[in-house]
C-alpha positions in Angstrom: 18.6 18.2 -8.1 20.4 15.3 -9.0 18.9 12.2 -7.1 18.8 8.4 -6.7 15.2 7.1 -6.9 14.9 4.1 -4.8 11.3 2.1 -4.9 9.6 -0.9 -6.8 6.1 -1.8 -6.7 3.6 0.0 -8.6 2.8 2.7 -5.5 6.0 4.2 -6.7 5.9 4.7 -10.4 3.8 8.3 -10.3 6.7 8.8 -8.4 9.5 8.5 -10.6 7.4 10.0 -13.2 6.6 13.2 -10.9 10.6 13.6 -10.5 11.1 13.5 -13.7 8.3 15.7 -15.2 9.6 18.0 -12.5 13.1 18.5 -14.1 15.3 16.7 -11.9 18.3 14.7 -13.0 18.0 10.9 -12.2 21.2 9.9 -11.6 19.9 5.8 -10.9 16.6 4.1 -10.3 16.9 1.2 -7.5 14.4 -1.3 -7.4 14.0 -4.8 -6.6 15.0 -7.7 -8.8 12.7 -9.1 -11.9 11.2 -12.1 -10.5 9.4 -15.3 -11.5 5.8 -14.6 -12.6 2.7 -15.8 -14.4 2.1 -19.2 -15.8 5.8 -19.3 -17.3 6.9 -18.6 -14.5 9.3 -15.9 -16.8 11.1 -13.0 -14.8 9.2 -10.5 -14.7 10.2 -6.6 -14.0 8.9 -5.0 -11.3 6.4 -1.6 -12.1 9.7 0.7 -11.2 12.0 -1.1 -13.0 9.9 -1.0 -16.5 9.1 2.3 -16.0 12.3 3.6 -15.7 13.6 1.6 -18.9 10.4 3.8 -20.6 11.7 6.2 -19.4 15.5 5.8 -20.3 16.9 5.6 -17.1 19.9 3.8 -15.8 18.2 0.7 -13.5 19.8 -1.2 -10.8 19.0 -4.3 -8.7 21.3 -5.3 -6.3 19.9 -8.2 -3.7 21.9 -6.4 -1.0 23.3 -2.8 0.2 25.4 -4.0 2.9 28.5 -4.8 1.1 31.4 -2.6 0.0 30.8 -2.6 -3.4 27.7 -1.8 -3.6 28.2 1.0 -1.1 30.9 2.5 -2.9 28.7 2.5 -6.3 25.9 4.2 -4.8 28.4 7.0 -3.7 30.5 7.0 -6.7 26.6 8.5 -8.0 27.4 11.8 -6.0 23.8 12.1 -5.9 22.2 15.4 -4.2 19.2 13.3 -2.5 17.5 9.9 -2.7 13.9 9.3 -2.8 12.9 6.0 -1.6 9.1 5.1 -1.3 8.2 1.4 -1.1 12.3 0.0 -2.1 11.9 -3.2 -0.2 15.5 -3.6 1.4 17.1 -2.0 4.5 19.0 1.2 3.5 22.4 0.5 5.6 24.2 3.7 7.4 26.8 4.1 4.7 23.6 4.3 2.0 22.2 6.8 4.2 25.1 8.9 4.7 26.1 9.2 1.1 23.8 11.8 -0.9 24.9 15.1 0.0 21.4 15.7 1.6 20.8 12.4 3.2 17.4 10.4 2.4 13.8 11.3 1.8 11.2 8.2 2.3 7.4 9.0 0.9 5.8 7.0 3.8 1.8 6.3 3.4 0.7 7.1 6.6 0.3 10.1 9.8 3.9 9.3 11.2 3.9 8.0 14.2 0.6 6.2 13.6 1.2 2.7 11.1 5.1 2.9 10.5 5.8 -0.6 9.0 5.1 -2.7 5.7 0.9 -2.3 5.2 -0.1 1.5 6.5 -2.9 1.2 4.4 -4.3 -1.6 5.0 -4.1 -1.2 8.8 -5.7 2.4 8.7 -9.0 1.2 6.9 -8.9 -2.1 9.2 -8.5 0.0 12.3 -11.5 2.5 11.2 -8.9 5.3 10.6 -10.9 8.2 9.8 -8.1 9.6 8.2 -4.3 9.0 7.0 -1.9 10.5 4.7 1.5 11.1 3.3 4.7 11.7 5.0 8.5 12.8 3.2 10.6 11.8 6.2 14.1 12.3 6.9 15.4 8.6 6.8 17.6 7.3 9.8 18.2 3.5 10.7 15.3 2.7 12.9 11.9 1.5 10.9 10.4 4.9 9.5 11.5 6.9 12.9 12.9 9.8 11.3 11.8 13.7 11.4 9.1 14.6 9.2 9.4 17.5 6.8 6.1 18.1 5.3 2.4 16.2 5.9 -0.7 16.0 4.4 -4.2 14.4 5.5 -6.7 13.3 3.7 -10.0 11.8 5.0 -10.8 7.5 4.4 -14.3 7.2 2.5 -16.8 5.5 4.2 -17.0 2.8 1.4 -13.2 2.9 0.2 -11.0 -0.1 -0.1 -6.9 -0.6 0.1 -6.8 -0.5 -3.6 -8.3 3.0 -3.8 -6.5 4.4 -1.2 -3.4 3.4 -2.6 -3.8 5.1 -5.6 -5.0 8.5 -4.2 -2.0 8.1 -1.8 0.2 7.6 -4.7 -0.9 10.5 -6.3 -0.7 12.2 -3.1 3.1 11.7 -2.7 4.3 12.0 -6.0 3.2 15.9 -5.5 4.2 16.4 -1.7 7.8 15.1 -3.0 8.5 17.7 -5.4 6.9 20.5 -2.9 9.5 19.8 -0.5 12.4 19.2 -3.0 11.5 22.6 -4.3 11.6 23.4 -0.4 14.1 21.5 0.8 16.3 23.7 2.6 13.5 25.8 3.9 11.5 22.5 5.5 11.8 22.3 9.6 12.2 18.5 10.3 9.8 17.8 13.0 10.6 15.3 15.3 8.2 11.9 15.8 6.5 12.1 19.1 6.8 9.3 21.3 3.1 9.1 21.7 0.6 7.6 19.2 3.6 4.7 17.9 2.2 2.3 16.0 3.1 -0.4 13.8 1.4 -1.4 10.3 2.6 -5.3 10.5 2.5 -7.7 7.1 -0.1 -8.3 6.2 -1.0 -12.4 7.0 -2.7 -14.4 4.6 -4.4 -16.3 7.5 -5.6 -12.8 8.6 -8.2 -12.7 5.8 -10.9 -15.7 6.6 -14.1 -13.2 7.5 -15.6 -14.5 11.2 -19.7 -13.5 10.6 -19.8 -13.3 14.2 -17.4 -10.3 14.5 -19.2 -7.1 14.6 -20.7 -5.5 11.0 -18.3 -2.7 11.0 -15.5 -4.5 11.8 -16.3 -7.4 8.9 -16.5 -4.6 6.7 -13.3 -3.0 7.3 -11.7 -6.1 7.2 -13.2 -6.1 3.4 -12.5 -3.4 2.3 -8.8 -3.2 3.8 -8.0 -6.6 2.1 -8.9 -5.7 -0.7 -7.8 -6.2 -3.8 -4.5 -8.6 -1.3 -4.8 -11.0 -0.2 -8.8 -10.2 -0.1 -11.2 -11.3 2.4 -12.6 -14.8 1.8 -15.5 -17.1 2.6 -16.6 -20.5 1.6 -19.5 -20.9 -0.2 -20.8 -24.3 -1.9 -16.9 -25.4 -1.0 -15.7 -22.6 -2.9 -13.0 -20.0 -1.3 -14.7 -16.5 -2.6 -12.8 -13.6 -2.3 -14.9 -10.1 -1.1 -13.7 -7.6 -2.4 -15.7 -4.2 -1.4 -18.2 -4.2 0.9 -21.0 -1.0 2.7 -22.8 -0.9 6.1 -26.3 -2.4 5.9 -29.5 -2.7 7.5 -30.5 -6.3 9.1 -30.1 -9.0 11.9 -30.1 -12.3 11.6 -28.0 -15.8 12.3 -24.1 -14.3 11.7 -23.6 -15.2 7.9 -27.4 -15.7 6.7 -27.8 -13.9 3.4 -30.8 -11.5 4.3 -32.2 -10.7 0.7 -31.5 -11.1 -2.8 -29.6 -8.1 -2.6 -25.9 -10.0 -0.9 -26.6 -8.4 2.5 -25.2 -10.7 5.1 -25.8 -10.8 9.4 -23.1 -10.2 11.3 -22.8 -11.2 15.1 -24.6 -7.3 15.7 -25.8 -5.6 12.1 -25.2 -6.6 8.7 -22.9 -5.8 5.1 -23.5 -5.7 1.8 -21.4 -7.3 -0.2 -20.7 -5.8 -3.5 -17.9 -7.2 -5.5 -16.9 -10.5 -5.1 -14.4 -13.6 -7.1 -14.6 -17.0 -7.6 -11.5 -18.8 -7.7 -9.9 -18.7 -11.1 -12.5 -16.1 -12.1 -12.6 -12.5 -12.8 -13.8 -10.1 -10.1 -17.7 -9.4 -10.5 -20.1 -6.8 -9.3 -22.8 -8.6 -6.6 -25.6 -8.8 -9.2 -23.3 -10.4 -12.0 -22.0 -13.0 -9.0 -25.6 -14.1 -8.3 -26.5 -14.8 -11.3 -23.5 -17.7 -11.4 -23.8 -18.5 -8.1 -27.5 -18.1 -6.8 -27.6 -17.4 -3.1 -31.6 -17.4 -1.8 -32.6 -15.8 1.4 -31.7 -17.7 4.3 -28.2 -19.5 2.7 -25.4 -19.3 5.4 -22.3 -18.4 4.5 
């Protein structure tokens, strides 16, 4: 098919790459623009948009959709289908209407369940025991639209946003070329009203850990923050980011290091922590932590 790929962080690159090892004819990658990063401050590509030059493909970052101009370049691509996953801009009805066979969006999630910004996150902060992909049929309302294929896959009992996202990735890049090789075949199915629910932004000041919450849901909150913004605590003064986390035996005062092993009290049971970062430092495994920053029994956190 000949289709306009529409997506920019690094969720979407396996993607594009899928599409293309599949055959298909990429008429434009979308993404959004370079922007200032690192200590230059230099514009930076986005993952999509470096990929795609790799890759030899025509990019394209416009700031908006809505006006005329725009519109009328995206048709003048007479594309077949677009594939957005992760684009970052509101697709306006013109956009919509103008491949032949409307657009697909690769949403990480069990439509209706977590439509919005952060599915992940909000699955393994809720205590999901499961999620998935969806290729919906895009419409204007936020990710509302009948869903063509599906596919579940469990949450591990230990896994954090950052591995999720990648076996999600992974997960979508295939599921979009089985239903592009399926297309006309696939029976939209339309969202039930029941089970709506919305994966908000993720807020920064969303990610200070309370010890006096319950074990299980401190260690959710880990792991679903995990590697962004990550999960903090102050410790000597120090903001330390936690960055992976397990279910643990103990009781104590919540935030009272147990043992020489990181776990922690909670208000009711306790965590392990096992990878945590210092400010301006490299992420390190618990032991590797301790030995820069010695934490004896009975320390509160």
């Amino acid at each position: 098919m000949r289709i306009v790929f529409m997506g920019t962080p690094e969720f979407s690159v396996p993607v594009l790459e899928a599409l293309v090892a599949a055959g298909h004819e990429i008429a434009a990658v979308y993404c959004q623009p370079p922007r200032p990063a690192g200590r230059g401050k230099k514009d930076r590509p986005t993952p999509v948009h470096a990929r795609a030059l790799e890759l030899g493909l025509e990019v394209r970052y416009p700031v908006s959709l809505k006006g005329a101009e725009a519109q009328a370049e995206f048709a003048a691509l007479q594309a077949d289908v677009a594939v957005v996953v992760a684009y970052g801009l509101i697709l306006p009805q013109a956009i919509l209407d103008a491949p032949a066979k409307g657009c697909l969006n690769i949403h990480a999630s069990l439509l209706p369940r977590w439509r919005g910004a952060a599915p992940i996150h909000r699955a393994i902060m809720a205590g999901d025991a499961e999620t998935g992909i969806c290729i919906m049929q895009m419409e204007a309302g936020l990710d509302t639209g009948p869903v063509l294929l599906r596919k579940a896959v469990a949450i591990g009992a230990q896994e954090t946003t950052a591995q999720l996202h990648d076996r999600l990735s992974a997960l979508g890049a295939a599921l979009i070329v089985e239903a592009l090789a399926r297309l006309d075949a696939l029976q939209p199915e339309v969202q039930p009203e029941d089970g709506v629910s919305y994966a908000h932004k993720i807020d920064k000041a969303e990610a200070a850990v309370d010890w006096a919450a319950p074990a299980a849901e401190v260690d959710r909150k880990i792991r679903g923050l995990s590697p962004f913004p990550g999960a903090w605590v102050e410790i000597g003064g120090q903001r330390v980011k936690l960055l992976a986390s397990s279910l643990a035996e103990g009781a104590g005062a919540p935030g009272e290091v147990l043992d020489d092993a990181l776990t922690v009290a909670c208000g009711t049971g306790a965590v392990r922590l096992l990878r945590l970062q210092r400010a301006g430092r490299a992420a390190q495994d618990a032991g590797e932590f301790l030995r820069g920053m010695p934490l004896p029994k009975g320390t509160r956190l």
